[in-house]
C-alpha positions in Angstrom: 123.1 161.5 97.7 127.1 161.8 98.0 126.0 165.8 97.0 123.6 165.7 100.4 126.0 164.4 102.4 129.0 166.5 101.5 127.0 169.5 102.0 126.0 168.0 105.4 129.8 167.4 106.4 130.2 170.9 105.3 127.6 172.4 107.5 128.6 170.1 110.9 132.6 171.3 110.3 131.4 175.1 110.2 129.3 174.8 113.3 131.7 172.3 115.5 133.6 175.2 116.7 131.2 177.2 117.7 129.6 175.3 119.5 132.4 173.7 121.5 133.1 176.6 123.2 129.9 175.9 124.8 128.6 173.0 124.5 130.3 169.5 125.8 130.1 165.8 125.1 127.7 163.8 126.9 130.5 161.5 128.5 132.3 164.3 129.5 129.7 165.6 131.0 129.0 162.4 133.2 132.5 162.2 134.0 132.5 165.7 135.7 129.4 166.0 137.2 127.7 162.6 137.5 129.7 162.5 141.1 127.2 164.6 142.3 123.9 162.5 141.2 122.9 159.7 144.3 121.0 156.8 144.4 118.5 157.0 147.0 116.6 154.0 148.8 113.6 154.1 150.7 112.0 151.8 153.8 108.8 152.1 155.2 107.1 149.2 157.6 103.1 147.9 156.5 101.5 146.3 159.2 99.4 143.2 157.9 97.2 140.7 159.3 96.8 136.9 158.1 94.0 137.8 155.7 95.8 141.1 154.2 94.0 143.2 156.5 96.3 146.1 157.9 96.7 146.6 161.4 98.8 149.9 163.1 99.6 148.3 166.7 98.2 151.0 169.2 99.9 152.2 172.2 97.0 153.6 174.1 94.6 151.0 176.7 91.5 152.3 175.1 91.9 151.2 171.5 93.7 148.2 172.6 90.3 147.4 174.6 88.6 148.5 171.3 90.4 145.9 169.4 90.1 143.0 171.8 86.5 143.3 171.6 86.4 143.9 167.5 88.9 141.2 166.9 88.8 138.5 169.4 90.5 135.4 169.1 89.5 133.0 166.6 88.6 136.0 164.3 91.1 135.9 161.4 94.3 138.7 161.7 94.0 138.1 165.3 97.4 138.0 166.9 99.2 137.2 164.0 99.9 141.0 163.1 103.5 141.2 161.0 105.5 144.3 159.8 106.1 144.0 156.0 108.8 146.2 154.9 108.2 148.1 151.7 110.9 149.3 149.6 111.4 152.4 147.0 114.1 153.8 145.0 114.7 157.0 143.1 117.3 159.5 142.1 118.9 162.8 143.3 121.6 165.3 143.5 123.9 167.4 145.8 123.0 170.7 145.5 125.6 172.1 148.3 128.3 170.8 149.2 127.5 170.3 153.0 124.6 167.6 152.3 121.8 168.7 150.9 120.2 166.9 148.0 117.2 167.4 146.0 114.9 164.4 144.6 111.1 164.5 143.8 108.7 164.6 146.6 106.9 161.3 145.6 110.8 159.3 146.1 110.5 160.0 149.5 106.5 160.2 150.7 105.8 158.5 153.6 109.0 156.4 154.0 110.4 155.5 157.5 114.0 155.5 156.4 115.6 157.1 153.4 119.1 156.1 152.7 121.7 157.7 150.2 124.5 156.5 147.8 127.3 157.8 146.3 128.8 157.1 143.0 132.0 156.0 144.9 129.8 153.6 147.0 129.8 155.2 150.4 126.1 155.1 152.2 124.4 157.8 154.3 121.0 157.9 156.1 119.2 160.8 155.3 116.7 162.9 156.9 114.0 164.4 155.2 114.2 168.5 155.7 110.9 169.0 154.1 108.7 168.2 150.7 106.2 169.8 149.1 103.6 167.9 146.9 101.9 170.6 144.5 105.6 170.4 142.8 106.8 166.8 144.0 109.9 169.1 145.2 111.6 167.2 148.8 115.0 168.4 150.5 116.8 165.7 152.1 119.9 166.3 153.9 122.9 163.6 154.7 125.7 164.2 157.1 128.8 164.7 154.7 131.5 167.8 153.8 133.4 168.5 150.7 130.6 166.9 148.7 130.2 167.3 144.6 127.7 169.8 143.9 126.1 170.3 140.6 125.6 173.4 138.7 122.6 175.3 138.0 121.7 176.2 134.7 118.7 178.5 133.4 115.8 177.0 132.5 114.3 180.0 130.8 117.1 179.9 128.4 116.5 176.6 127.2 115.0 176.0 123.9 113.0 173.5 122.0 115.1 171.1 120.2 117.9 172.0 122.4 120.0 168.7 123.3 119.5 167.7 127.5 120.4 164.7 129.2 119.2 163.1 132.0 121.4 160.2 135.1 119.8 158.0 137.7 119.0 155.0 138.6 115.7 153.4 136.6 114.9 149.6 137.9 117.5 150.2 140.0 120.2 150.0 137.4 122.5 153.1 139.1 124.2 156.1 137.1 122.5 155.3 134.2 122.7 157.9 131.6 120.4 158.9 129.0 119.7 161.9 126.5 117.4 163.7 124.1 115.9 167.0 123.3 113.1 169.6 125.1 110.7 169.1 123.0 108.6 172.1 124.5 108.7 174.4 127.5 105.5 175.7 129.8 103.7 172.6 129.7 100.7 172.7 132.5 99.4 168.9 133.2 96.2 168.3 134.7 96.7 167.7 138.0 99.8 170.1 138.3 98.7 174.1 138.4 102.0 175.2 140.3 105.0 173.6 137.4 105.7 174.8 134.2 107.2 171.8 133.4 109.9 170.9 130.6 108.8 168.3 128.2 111.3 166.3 126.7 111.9 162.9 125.1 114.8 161.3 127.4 114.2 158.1 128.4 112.8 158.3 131.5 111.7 155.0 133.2 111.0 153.9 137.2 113.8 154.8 139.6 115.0 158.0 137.3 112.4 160.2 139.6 114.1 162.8 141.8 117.3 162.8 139.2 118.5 166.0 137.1 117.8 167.1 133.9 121.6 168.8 132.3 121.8 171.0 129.2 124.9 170.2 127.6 127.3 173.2 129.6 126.7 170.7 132.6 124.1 172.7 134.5 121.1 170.9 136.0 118.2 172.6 134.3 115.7 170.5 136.0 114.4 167.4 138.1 113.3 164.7 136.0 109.4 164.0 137.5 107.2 162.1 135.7 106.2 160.4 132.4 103.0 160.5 130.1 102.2 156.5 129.2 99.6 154.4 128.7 101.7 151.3 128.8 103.4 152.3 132.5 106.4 152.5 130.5 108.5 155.1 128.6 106.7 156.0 125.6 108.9 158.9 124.4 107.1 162.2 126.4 109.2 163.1 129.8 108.5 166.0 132.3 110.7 167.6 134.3 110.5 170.5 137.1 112.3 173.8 136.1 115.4 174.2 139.0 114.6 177.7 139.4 110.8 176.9 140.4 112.6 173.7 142.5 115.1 175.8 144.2 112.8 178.5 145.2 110.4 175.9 147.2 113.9 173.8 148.5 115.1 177.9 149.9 112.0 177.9 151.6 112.0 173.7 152.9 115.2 174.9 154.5 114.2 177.7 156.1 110.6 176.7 157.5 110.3 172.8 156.5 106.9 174.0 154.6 105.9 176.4 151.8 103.7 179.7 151.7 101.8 180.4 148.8 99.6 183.2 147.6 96.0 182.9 147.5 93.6 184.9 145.5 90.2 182.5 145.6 89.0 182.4 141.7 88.0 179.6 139.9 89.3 180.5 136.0 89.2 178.7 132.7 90.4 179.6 129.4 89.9 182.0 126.8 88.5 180.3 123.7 88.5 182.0 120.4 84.8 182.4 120.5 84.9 183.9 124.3 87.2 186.3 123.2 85.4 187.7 120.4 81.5 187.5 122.5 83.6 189.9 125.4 85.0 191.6 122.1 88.6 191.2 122.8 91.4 191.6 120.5 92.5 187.8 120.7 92.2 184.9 123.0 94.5 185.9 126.2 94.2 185.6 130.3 92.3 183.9 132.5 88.7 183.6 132.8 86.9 183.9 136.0 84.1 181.5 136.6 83.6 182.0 140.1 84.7 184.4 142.6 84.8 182.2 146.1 83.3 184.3 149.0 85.5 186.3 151.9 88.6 185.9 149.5 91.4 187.8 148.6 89.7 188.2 144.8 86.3 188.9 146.4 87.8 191.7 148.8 89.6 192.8 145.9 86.3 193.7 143.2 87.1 190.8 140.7 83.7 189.3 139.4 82.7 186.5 137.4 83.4 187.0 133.5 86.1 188.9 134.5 89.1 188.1 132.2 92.5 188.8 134.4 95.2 190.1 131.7 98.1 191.2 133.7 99.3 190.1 137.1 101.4 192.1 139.0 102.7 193.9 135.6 103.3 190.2 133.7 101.4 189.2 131.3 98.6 186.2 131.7 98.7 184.5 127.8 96.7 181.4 129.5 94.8 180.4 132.4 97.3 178.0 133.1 99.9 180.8 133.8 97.4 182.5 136.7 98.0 179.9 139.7 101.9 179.8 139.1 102.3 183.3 139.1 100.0 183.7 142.5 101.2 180.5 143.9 104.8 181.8 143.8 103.9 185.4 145.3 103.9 186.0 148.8 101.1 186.3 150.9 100.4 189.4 152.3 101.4 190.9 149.0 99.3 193.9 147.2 99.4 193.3 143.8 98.2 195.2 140.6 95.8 193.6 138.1 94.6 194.5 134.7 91.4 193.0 133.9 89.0 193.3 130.8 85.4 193.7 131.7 82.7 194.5 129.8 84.7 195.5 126.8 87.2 198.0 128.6 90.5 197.3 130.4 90.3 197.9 134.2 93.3 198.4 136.6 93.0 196.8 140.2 94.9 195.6 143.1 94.6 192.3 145.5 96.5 191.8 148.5 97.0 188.0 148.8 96.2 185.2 151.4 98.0 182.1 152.1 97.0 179.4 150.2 95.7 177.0 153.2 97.8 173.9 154.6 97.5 171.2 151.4 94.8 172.3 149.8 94.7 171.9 146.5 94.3 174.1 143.7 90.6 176.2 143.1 88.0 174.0 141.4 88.7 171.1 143.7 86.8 171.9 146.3 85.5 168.8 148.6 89.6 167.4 148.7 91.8 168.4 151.3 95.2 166.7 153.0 94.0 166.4 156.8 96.5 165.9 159.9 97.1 162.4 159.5 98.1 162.1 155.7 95.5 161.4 154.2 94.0 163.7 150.4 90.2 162.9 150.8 87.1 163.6 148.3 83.2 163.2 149.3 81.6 160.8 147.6 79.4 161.3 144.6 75.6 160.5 144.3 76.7 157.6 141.9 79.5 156.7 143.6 77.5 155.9 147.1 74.8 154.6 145.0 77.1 151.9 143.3 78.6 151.1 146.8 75.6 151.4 148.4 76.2 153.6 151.3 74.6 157.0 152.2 78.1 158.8 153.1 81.8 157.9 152.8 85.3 159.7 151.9 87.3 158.3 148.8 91.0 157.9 150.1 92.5 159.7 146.5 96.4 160.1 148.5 97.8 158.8 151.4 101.3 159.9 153.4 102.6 159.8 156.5 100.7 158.4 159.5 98.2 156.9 156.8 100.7 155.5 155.3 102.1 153.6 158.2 99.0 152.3 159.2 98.6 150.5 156.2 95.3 152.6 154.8 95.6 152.3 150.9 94.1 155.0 148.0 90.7 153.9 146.8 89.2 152.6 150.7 86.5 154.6 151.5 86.3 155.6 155.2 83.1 155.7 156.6 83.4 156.5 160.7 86.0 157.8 162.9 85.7 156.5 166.5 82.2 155.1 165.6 81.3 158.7 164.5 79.9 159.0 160.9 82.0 161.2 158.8 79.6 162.2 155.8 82.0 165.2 155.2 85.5 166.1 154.5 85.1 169.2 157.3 83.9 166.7 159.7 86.6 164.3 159.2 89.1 166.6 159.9 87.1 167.7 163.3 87.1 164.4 164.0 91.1 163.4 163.6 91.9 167.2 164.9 90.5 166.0 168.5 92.8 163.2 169.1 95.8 163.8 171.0 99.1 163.6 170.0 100.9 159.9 170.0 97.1 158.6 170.3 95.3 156.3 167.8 91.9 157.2 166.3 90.0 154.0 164.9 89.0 154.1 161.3 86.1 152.5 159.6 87.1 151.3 156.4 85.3 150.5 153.2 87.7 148.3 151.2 86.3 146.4 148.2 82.9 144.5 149.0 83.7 144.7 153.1 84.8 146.8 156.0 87.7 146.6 158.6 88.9 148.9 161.4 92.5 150.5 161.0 93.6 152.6 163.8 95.3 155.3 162.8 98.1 156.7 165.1 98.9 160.5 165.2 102.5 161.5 165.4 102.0 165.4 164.4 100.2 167.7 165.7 
């Protein structure tokens, strides 16, 4: 045993040095750069009636008319409408020194205010420059000069097992610090198609969202996004957003408040051992193509079904996981070369790419779409209208913005617009598309085992 450990000594001595001249201490690292890492609070108004129902207050004579004759006097909610504030919290940091501050997209989703402090206690409001939800990637931006700014490290140089750490605020509790190791790199999640995300085991709890991710020079090397846990809690497997994937989308926040993607219009899958060998490829590599989706880029382009897409503009595709980051980060309007293996020979192509539409979400979701108004919608299933039994309704799976401020919640199923039947997504979003401006469209709503009206006020266009 003493044997072990002298020989352990030994080998720590040796390697102290060296890695000093890169590598510092964890509380010197908060000391010079946990300045730059904010608290941030969020405030958004819910509308309620006496039974729970919510109620958006509208401002036009027609739906007020509407609602006087649904919800008369005597009728429960009725003139007792209150505005419940709702609070959030999360984590960020100043990327420049004039104001502008990265956090997670989620942090700041549908809040009416968003207000930021400082490690030296001062507090700004903030005003949300733009978000994008395929990476939970926002830009806020506070009314400050001379600000600490972080440093940005590169996140393709990290390693596994290499030694990050991680400051914010989880339950609230504020510059907290905790630290770990990348326990892998690349990591696709389900629900993500556009993050290669860092896994790591820091701590990461409630309230940490939006925060950096530091390698031990004291560069942020990502934003600390979300856990994996079937308790709710931290259960030892973290994710975080690469800074170079987060910085390109906050570049183009700044300059346009939105974000262009390519769009090439393939549904793909992976290549199994035994696919690879029935198409007689070397090894399992690239991305499968189930389904080429009609008048698309891919379609326009030659690409068919069983085709197996190897490069992508001169990378390499190891996964089908790689295929939508690679085109979701091109530009549209792009030509780019493909190699592709069909029917046992390599094949050289070229696409030039569309723009991924509005918030759509990735191929092989069809049926779900964010409409003007805030609100991700999916058509009901044969089973799912059966159990509730209705012939038609759209499952509210996300809700921001407007939808959010008129109280509708994920998991109501809406039913009519305007009295109008909405049995599809498309003709939900003709619907909501012909309301003006500043007006209120009214909502049938299927919320557990009955139905309410929520009016639903546009402020966008």
């Amino acid at each position: 045993m003493r044997v072990a450990l002298a020989a352990a000594a030994l080998v720590f001595t040796l390697s102290a040095p060296a890695l000093a001249k890169e590598a510092m201490d964890v509380a010197d690292l908060v000391e010079a750069h946990g300045p730059a890492v904010v608290n941030i609070s969020t405030s958004r108004l819910v509308k309620r009636g006496a039974e729970g129902f919510p109620f958006a207050v509208p401002d036009d004579e027609a739906m007020q008319e509407f609602f006087r004759r649904f919800f008369p006097p005597g009728i429960p909610g009725h003139g007792s409408i209150q505005e419940i504030p709702t609070r959030g919290a999360g984590s960020g940091f100043i990327v420049s020194n004039d104001g502008y501050i990265l956090t997670n997209a989620h942090v700041v989703r549908g809040a009416d205010e968003v207000e930021v402090k400082l490690i030296d206690k001062r507090k700004f409001s903030a005003r949300v420059i733009g978000s994008d939800s395929r990476t939970d990637v926002a830009v806020i931006k506070i009314t400050a000069s001379n600000l600490p700014a972080v440093k940005l490290g590169d996140p393709a140089r990290l390693r596994a097992g290499e030694a990050v750490a991680a400051i914010g605020s989880p339950f609230g509790f504020e510059n907290s610090v905790t630290a770990g190791i990348v326990s892998a790199k690349g990591r696709s999640l389900p629900s993500e198609s556009y993050v290669p995300y860092i896994q790591t085991d820091v701590p990461i709890n409630p309230g940490n969202s939006g925060g950096p991710l530091f390698n031990m020079k004291g560069e942020v090397v990502g934003i600390n996004s979300q856990i994996y846990s079937r308790s709710g809690g931290y259960q030892g497997v973290s994710f975080a957003i690469p800074i170079d994937v987060a910085m390109e989308v906050a570049e183009q926040l700044k300059s346009s408040g939105k974000v262009s993607r390519g769009w090439l219009g393939v549904v793909v899958q992976e290549v199994t051992a035994d696919l690879a060998e029935s198409f007689g490829m070397d090894r399992p590599r690239g991305a499968l193509i189930a389904q080429v989706q009609a008048d698309s880029p891919a379609a326009r382009a030659g690409l068919q079904a069983a085709d197996v897409i190897l490069m992508f503009g001169g990378k390499p595709v190891e996964n089908s996981g790689d295929l939508p980051r690679m085109v979701g980060m091109a530009k549209p309007g792009t030509k780019i070369p493909l190699q592709v293996w069909r029917r046992g020979k390599v094949q050289e192509l070229a696409v030039t790419l569309g723009e991924l539409p509005g918030e759509e979400l990735p191929a092989g979701k069809s049926g779900k779409t964010y409409s003007r108004g805030g609100l991700a919608l999916s058509e009901l299933t044969a089973d799912q209208r059966r159990e509730l039994g209705i012939d038609h309704g759209l499952l509210v799976e996300e809700v921001t913005g407007d939808a959010a401020r008129a109280g509708i919640r994920v998991g109501d199923v809406i039913l009519a617009v305007n009295n109008g039947k909405v049995p599809s997504v498309e003709a939900f979003r003709k619907s909501i598309a012909a309301v003006p401006k500043g007006k209120s469209a009214a909502l049938l709503v299927r919320r557990g085992e009955g139905s309410l009206y929520i009016p639903l006020k546009i402020t966008g266009e």
